[in-house]
N, C-alpha and C positions, 0 to 999 in steps of 0.2 A: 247840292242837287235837290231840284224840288220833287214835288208827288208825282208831275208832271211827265217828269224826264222820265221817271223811275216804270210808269206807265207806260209810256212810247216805247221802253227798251222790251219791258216784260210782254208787251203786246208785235214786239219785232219790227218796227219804227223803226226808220233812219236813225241812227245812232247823231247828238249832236259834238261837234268837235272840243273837245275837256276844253275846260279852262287852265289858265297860266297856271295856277296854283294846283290843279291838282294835276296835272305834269311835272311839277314842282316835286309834289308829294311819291308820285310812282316814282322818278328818279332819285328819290330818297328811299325807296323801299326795296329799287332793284339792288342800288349799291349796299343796304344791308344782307339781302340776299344772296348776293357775291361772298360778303365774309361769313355770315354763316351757312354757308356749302362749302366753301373752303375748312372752316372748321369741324363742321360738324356730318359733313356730306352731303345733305339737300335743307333748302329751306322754300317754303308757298306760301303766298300772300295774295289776299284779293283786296279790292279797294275803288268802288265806285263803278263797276263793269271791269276793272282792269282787272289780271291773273296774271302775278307773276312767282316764276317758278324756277330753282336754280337746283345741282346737282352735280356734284364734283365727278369728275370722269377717270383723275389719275392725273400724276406728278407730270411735270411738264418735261418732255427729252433733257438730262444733260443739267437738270436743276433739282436739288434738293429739296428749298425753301420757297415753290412754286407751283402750282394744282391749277390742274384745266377745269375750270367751271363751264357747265352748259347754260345758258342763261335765254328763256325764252318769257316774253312780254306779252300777253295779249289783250285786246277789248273785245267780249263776245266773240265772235268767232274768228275774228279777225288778228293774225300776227302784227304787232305792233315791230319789234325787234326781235331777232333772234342771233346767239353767236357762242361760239366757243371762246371765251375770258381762261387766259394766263394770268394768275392771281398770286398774291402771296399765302403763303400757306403760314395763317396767324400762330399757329400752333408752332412751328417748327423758328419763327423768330421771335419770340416773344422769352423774354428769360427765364426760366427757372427757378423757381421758391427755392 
């Protein structure tokens, strides 16, 4: 992102549409976020205007070794994604020292 961008956003400009690569990167950053909420109960991350923010809500009906994550995406004010994730719960499959 240049000075450019960074300007037009801080000044409330049209947002322009991410490139490949750093939709790349937020889909790399929601899915760490998914396992660390599942482990640890929430994880936030921002990254280029994006906010992404996850938050385990409690064990999934009927399943032990799987936790409902809330997992919301945004750019500036704008919802990119939003959803309830059924996840593994890393902690409960992971073996034991």
């Amino acid at each position: 992102m240049n000075e450019k961008d960074v300007a037009a956003r801080a000044a409330g400009d049209p947002l322009r549409f991410p490139s490949t690569e750093e939709l790349r990167m937020v889909r790399a950053i929601a899915l760490l976020a998914l396992l660390e909420a599942a482990r640890h109960g929430e994880y936030r991350a921002t990254f280029h205007g994006f906010r992404v923010q996850a938050l385990r809500q409690c064990s999934a009906p009927g399943a032990d070794a799987f936790v409902e994550v809330n997992l919301c995406v945004s750019l500036g004010k704008t919802i990119v994604e939003r959803g309830l994730v059924a996840t593994t719960d890393a902690g409960a499959v992971e073996p034991k020292p």
